[in-house]
Backbone atoms as SQL, in Angstrom:
CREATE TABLE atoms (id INTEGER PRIMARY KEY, chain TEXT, resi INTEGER, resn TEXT, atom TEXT, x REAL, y REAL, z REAL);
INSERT INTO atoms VALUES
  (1, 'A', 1, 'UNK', 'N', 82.573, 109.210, 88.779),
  (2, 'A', 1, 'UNK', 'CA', 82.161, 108.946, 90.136),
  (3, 'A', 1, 'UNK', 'C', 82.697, 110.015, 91.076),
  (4, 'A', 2, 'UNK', 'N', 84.007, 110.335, 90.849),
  (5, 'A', 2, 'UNK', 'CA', 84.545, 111.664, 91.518),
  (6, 'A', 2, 'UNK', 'C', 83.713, 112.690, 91.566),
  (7, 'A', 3, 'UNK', 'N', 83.283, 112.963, 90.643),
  (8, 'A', 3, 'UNK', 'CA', 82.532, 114.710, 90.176),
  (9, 'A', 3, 'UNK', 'C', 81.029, 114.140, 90.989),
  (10, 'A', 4, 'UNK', 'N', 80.526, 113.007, 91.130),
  (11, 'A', 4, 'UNK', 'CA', 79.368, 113.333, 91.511),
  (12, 'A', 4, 'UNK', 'C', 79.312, 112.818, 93.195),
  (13, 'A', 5, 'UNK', 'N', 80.324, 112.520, 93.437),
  (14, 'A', 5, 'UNK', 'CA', 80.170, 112.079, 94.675),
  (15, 'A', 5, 'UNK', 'C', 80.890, 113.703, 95.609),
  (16, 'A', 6, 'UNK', 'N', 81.633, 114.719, 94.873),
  (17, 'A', 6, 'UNK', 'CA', 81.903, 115.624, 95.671),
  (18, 'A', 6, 'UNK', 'C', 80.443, 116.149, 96.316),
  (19, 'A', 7, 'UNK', 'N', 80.893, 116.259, 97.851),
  (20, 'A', 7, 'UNK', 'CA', 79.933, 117.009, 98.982),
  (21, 'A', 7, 'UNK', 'C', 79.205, 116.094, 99.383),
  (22, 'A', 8, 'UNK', 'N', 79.247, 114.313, 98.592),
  (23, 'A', 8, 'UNK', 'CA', 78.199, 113.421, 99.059),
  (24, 'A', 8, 'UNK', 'C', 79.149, 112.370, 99.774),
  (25, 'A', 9, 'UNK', 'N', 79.002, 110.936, 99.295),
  (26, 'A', 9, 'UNK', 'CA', 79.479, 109.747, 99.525),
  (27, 'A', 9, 'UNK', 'C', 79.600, 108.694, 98.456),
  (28, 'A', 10, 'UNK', 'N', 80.542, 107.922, 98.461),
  (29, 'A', 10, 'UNK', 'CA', 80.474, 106.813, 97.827),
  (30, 'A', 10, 'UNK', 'C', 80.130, 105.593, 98.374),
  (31, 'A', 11, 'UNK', 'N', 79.506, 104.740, 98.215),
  (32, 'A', 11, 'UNK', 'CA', 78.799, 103.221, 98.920),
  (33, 'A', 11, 'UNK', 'C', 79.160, 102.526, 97.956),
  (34, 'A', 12, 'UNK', 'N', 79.006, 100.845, 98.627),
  (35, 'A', 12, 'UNK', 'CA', 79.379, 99.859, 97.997),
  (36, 'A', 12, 'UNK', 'C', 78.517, 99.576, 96.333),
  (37, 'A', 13, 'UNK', 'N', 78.951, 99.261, 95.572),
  (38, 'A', 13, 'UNK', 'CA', 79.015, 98.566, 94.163),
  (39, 'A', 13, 'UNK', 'C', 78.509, 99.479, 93.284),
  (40, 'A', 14, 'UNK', 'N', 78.941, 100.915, 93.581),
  (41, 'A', 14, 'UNK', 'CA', 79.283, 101.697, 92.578),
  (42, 'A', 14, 'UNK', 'C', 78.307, 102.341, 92.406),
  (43, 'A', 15, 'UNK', 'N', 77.698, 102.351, 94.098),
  (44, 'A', 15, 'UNK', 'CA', 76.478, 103.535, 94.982),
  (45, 'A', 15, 'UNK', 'C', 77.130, 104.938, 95.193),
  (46, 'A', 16, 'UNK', 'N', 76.763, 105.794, 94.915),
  (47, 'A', 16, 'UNK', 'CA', 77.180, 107.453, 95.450),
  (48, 'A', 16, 'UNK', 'C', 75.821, 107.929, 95.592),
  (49, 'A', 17, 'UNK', 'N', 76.146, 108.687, 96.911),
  (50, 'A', 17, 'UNK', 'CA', 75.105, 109.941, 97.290),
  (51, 'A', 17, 'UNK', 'C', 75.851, 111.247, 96.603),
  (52, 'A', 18, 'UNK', 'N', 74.891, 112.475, 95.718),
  (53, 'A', 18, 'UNK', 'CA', 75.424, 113.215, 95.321),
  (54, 'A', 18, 'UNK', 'C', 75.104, 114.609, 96.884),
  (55, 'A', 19, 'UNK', 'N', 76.052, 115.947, 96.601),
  (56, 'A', 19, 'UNK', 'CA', 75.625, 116.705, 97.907),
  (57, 'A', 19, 'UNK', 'C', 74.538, 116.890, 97.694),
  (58, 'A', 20, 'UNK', 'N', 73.798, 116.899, 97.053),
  (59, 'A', 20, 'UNK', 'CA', 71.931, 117.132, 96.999),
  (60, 'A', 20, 'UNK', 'C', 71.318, 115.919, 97.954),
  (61, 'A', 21, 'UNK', 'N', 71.868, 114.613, 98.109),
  (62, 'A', 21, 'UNK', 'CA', 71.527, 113.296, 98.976),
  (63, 'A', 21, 'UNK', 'C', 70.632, 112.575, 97.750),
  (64, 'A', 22, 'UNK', 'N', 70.891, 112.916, 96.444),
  (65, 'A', 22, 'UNK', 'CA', 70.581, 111.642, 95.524),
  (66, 'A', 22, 'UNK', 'C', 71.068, 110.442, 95.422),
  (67, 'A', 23, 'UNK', 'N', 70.606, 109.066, 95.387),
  (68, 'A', 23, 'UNK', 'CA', 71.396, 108.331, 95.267),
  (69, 'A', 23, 'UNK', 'C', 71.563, 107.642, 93.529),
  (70, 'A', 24, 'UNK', 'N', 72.826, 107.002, 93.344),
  (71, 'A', 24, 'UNK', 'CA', 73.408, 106.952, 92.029),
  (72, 'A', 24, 'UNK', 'C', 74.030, 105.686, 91.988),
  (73, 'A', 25, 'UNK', 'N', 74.148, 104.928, 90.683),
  (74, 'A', 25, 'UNK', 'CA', 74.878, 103.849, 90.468),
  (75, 'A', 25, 'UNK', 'C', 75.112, 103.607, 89.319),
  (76, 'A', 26, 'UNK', 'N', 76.845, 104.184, 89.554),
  (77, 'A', 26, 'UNK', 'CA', 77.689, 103.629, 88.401),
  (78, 'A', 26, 'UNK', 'C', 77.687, 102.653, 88.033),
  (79, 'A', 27, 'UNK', 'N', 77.623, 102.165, 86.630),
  (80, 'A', 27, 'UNK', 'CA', 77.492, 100.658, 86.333),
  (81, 'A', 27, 'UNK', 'C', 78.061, 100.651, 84.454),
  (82, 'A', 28, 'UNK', 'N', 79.086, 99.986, 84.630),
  (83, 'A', 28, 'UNK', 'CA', 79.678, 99.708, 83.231),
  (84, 'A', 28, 'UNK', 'C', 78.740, 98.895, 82.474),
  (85, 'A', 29, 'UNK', 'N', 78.542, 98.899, 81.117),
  (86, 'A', 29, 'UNK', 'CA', 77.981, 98.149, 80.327),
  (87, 'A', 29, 'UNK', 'C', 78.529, 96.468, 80.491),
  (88, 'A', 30, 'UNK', 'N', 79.636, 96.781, 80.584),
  (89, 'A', 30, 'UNK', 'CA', 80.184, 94.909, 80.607),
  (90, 'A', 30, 'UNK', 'C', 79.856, 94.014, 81.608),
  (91, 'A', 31, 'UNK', 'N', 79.547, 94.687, 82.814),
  (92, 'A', 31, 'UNK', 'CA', 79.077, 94.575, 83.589),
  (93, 'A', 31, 'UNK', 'C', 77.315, 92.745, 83.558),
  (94, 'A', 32, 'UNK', 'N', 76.541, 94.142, 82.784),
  (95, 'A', 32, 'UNK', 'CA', 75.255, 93.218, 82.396),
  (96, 'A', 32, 'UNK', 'C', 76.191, 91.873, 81.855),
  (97, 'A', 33, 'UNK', 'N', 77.214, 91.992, 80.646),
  (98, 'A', 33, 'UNK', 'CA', 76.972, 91.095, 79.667),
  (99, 'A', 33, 'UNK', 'C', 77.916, 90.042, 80.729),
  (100, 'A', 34, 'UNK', 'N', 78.992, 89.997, 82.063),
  (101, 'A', 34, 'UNK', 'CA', 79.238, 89.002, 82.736),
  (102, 'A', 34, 'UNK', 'C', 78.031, 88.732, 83.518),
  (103, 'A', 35, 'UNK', 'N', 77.418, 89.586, 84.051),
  (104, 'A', 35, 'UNK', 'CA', 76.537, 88.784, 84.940),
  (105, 'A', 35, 'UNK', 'C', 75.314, 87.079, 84.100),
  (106, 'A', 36, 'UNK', 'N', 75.189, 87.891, 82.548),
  (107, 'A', 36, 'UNK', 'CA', 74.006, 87.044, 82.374),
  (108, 'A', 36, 'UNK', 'C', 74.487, 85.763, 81.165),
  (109, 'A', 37, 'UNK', 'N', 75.876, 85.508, 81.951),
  (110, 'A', 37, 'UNK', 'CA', 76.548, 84.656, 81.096),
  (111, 'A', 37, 'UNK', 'C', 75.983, 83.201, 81.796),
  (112, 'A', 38, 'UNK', 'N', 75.878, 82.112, 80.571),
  (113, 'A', 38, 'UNK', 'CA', 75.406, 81.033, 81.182),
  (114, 'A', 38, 'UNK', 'C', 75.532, 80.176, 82.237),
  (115, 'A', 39, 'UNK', 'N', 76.640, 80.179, 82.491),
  (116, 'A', 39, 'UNK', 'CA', 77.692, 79.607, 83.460),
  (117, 'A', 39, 'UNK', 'C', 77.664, 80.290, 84.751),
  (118, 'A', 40, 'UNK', 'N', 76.572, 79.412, 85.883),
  (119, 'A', 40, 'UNK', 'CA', 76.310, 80.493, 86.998),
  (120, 'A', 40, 'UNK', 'C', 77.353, 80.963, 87.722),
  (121, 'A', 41, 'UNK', 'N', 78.235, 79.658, 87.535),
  (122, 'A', 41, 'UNK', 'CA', 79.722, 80.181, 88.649),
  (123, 'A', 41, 'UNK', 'C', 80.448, 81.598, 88.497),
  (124, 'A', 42, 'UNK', 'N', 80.557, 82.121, 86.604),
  (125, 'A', 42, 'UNK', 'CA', 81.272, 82.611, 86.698),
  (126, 'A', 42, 'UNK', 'C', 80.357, 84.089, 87.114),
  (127, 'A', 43, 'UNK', 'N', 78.718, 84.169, 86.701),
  (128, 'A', 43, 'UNK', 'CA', 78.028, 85.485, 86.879),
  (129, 'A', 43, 'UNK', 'C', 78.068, 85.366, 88.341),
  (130, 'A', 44, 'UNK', 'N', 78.610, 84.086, 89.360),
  (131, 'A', 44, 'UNK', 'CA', 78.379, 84.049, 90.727),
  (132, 'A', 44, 'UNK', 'C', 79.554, 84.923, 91.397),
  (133, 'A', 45, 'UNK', 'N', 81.014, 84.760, 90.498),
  (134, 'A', 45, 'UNK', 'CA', 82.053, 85.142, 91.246),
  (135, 'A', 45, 'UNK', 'C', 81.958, 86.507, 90.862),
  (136, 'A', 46, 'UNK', 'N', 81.577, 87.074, 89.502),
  (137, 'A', 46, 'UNK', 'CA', 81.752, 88.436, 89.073),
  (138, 'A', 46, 'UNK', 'C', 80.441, 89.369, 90.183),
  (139, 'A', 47, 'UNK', 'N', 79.277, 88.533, 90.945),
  (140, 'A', 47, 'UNK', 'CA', 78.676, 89.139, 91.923),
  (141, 'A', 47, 'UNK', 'C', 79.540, 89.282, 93.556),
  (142, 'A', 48, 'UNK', 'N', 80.152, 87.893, 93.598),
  (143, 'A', 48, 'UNK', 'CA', 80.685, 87.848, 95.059),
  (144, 'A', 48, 'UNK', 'C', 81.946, 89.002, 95.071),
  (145, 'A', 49, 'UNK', 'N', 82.621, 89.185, 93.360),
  (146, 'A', 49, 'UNK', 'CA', 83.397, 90.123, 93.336),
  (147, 'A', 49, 'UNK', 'C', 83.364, 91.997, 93.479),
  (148, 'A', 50, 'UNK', 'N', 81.900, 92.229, 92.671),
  (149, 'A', 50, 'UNK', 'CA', 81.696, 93.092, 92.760),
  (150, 'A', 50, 'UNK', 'C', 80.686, 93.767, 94.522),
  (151, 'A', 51, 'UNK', 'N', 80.587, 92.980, 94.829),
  (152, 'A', 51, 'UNK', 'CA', 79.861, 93.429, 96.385),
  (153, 'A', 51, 'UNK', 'C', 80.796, 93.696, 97.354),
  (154, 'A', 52, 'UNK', 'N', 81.996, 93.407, 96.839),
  (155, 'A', 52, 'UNK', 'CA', 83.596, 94.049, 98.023),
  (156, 'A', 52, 'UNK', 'C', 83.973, 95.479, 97.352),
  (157, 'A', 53, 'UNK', 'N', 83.270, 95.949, 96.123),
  (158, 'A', 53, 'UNK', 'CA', 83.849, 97.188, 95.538),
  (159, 'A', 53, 'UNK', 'C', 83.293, 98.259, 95.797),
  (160, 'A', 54, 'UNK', 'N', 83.833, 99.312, 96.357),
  (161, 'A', 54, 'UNK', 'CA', 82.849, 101.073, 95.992),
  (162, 'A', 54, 'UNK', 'C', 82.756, 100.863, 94.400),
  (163, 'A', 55, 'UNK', 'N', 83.647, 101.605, 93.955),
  (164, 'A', 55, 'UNK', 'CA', 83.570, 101.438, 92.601),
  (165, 'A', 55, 'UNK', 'C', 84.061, 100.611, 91.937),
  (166, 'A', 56, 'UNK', 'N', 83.202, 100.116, 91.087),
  (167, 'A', 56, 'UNK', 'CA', 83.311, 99.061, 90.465),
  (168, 'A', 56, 'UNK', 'C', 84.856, 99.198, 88.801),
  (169, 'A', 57, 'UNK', 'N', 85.375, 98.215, 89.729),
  (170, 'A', 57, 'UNK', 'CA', 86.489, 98.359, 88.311),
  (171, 'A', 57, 'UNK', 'C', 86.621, 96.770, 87.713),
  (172, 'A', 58, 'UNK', 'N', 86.678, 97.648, 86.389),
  (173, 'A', 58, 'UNK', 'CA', 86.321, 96.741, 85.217),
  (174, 'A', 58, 'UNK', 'C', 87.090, 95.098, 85.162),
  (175, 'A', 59, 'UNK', 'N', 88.886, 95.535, 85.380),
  (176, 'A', 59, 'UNK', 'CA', 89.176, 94.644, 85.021),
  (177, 'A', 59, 'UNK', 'C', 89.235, 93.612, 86.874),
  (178, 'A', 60, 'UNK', 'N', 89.200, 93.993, 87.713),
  (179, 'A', 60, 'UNK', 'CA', 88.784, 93.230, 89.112),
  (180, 'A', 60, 'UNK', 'C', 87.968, 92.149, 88.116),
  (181, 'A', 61, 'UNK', 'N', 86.231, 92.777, 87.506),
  (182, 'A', 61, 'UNK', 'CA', 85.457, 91.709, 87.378),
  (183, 'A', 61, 'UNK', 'C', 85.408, 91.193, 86.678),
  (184, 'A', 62, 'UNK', 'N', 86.249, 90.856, 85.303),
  (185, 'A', 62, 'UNK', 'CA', 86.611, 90.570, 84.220),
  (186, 'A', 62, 'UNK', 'C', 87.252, 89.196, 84.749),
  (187, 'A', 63, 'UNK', 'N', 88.850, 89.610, 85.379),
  (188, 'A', 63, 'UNK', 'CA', 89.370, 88.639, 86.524),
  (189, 'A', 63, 'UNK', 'C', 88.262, 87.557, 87.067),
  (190, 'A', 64, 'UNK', 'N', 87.685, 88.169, 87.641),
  (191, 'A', 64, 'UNK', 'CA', 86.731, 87.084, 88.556),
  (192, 'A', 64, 'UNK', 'C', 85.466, 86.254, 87.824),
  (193, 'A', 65, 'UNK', 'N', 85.273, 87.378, 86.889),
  (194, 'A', 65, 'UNK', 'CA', 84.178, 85.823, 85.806),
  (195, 'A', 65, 'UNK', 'C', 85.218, 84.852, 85.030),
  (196, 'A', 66, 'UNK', 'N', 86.668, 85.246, 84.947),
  (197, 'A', 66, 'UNK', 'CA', 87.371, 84.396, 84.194),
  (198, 'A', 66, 'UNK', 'C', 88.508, 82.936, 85.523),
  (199, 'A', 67, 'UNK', 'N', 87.942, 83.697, 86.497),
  (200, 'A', 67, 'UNK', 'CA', 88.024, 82.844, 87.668),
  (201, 'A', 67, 'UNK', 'C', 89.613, 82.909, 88.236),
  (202, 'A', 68, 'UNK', 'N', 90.229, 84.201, 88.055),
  (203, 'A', 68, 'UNK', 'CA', 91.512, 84.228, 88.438),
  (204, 'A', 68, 'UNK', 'C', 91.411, 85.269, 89.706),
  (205, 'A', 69, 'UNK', 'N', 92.193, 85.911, 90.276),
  (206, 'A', 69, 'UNK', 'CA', 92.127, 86.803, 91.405),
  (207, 'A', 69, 'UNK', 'C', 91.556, 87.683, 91.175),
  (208, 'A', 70, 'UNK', 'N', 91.082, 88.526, 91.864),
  (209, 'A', 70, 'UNK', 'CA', 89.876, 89.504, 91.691),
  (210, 'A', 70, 'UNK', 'C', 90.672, 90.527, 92.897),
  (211, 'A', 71, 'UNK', 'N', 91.276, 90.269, 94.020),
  (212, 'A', 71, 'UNK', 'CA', 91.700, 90.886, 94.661),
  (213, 'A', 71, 'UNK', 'C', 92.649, 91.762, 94.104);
């Protein structure tokens, strides 16, 4: 996310503009497999968690589908 956000920006949930003004989104694989877990609460908190992040870090949302602090 560093290397491509030099000369651009980083935005929320792991959005970067590169200096060309492309836009980009980092996104971990583990990512998919909390969101489309059966249990809406926990794909609910690993969303309410990840929409406070630039970049998205792993174990924040790991935390928050397992329903402990995320902060």
């Amino acid at each position: 996310m560093e290397k491509l956000s030099e000369g651009g920006e980083k935005v929320q949930c792991g959005w970067l503009k590169d200096k060309y003004g492309l836009s980009w989104q980092i996104v971990p694989t583990i990512l998919g497999e909390l969101m489309q877990d059966e249990d809406p609460e926990k794909s609910a908190r690993v969303m309410q968690a990840m929409m406070k992040m630039i970049k998205l870090d792993i174990e924040g949302l790991k935390r928050a589908y397992e329903g402990t602090s995320a902060e």
